[in-house]
C-alpha positions in Angstrom: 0.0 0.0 0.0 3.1 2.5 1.2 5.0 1.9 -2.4 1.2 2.3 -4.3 1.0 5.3 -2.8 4.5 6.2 -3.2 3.9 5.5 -6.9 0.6 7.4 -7.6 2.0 10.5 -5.6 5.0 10.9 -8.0 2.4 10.3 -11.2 0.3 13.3 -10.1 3.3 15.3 -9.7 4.9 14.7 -12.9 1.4 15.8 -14.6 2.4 19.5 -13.2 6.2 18.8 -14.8 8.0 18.0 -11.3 9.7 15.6 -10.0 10.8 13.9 -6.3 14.6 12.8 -6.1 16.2 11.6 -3.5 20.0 13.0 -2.4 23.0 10.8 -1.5 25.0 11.6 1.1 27.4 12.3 -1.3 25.2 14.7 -3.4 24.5 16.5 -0.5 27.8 17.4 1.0 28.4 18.5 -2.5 25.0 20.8 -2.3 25.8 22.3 1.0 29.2 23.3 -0.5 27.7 25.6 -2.8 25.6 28.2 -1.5 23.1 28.7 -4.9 23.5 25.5 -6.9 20.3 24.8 -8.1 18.4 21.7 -8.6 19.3 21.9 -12.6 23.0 23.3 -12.0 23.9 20.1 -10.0 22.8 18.1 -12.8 24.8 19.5 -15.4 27.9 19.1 -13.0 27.3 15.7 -12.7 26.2 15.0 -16.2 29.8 16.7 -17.0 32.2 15.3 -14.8 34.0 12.6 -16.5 33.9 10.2 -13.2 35.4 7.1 -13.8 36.8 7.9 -17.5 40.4 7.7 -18.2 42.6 11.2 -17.8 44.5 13.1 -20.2 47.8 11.8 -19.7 45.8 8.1 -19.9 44.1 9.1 -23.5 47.8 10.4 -25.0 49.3 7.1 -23.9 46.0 4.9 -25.0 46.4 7.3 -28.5 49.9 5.7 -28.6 49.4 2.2 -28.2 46.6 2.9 -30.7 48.6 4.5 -33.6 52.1 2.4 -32.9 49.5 -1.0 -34.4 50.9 -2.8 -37.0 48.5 -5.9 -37.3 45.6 -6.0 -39.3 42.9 -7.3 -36.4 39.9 -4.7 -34.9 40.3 -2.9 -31.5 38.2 -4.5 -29.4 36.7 -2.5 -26.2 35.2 -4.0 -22.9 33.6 -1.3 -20.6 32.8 1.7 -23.0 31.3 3.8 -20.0 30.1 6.8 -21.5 32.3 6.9 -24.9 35.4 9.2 -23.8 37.6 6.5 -24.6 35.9 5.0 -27.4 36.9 8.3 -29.5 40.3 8.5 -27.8 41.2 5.2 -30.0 39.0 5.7 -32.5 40.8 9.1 -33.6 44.3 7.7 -33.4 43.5 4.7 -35.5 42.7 4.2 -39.3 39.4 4.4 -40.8 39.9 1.1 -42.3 40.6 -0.4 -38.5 37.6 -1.5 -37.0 36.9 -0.5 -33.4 34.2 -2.3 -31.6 33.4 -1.4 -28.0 31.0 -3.5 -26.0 28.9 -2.6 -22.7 26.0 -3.9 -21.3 25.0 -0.5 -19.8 24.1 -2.2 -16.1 26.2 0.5 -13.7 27.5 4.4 -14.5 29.1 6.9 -12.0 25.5 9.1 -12.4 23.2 6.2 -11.2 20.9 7.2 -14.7 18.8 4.2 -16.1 20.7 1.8 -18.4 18.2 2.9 -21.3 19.0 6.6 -20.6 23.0 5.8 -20.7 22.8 3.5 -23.5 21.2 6.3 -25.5 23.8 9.2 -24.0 26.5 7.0 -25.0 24.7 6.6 -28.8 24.3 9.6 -29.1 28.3 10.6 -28.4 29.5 8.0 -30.5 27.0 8.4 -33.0 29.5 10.4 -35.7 32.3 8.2 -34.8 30.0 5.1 -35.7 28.9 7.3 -39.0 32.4 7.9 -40.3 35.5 6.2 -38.3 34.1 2.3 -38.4 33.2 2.2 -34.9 30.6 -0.8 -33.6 28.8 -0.1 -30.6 27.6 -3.3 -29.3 24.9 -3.4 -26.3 25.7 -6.7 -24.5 26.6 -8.4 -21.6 30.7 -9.2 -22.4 30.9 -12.4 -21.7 27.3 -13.3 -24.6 30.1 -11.2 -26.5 33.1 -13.6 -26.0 30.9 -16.7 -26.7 29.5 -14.9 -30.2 33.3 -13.0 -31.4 34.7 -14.1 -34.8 36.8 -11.2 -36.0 39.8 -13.3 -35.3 42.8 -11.9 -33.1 42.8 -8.8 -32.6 45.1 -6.1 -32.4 44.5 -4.3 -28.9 42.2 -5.0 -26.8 41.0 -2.2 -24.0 39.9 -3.5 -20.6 37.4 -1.2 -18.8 34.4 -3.2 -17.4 33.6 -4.8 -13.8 36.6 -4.5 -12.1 36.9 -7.7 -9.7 39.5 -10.3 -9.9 37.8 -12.5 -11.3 36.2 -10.6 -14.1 39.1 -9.1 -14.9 41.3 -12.4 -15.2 38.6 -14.0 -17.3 39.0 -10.5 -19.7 42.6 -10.9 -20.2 42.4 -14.7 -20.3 40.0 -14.2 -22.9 42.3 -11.8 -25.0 45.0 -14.0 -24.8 43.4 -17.1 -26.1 42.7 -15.1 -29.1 46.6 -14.0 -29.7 45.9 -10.4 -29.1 48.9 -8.5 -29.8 48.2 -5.7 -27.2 46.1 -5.8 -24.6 45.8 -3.1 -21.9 43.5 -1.6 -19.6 42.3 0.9 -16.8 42.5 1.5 -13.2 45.4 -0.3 -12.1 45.4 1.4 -8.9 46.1 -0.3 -5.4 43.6 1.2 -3.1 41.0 2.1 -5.3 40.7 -1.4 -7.5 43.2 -4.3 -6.2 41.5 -6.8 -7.7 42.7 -5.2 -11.0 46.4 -5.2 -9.4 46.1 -8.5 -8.4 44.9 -9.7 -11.9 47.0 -8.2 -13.9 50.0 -8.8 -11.4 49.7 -12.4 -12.3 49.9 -12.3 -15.8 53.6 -10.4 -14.7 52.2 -7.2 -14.4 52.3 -4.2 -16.7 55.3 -3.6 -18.7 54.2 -0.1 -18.9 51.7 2.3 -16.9 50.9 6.0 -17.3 48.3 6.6 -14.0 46.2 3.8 -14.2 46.1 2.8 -17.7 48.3 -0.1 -17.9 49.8 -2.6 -20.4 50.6 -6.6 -20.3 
């Protein structure tokens, strides 16, 4: 009866073009540090703010790795988050190169609905897909490993759910296909050592710039 009501409270509201939301702790301390940030001003910060993409310094050294490829095979993405990386490699590589990058759209720093990311994400890539031969593929990456038939390719960028075990079944997975590169983000002690630990036992990266690193 509580959630019903809940539910038919918020309908009738949204008739007169409003909307109840509900803070997190961590959106609050971040309201109570500004004095007039409105309602539609914390938004756009947040829309903005490109949490959990890679940095500058990790986009020149992913542009690298992209442009020193001499093999023939496709990039291949896992985790394409909001698309900042996605356009990092694809403007560094050739048109000819295909670049596919593969999410399933299930978590994102804003806590939006996976239909509403899905479509930001479209709609960012969307001249990318148009004229640089990028594929973006909405799907759970392991449906992705079972269905893949590119053959081996050339890099493959590792950016998705960041436990051990998720992350040793990426890399395993690259390697069983020969990649020739195959690199990745958020090697980072405190903040992910899962990813540490994973790619520490494939002999850990033979070179790292922040947190982008490289088997």
């Amino acid at each position: 009866m509580k959630n019903r009501a809940k539910t038919t409270f918020r309908k009738i509201i949204r008739k007169f073009g409003f909307e109840v939301v509900k803070y997190t702790p961590q959106q609050m301390a971040l309201l109570r540090s500004y004095r007039n940030l409105s309602y539609r001003d914390f938004l756009v910060e947040e829309a903005l703010l490109p949490r959990g993409e890679i940095s500058v310094f990790e986009a020149i050294f992913l542009g690298s790795l992209v442009r020193s490829l001499e093999d023939d095979g496709p990039i291949i993405e896992i985790g394409t988050l909001f698309g900042r990386s996605t356009l990092v490699m694809a403007t560094y590589k050739s048109i000819e190169r295909k670049l596919v990058t593969v999410d399933n759209y299930s978590w994102n720093p804003l806590g939006i609905s996976s239909e509403t990311h899905f479509r930001i994400t479209q709609k960012t890539l969307l001249e990318a897909k148009r004229k640089l031969n990028v594929h973006q593929i909405n799907s759970d990456k392991n449906a992705f490993y079972r269905t893949y038939s590119d053959g081996a390719p050339a890099l493959v960028f590792l950016d998705a759910v960041h436990t051990y075990e998720e992350t040793k079944a990426d890399i395993l997975w690259a390697k069983r296909l020969n990649t020739k590169i195959i690199c990745g983000h958020d090697y980072h002690e405190e903040s992910y050592p899962s990813v540490v630990r994973a790619v520490d036992e494939f002999g850990g990266p033979k070179k790292l710039v922040e947190t982008l690193w490289v088997l």
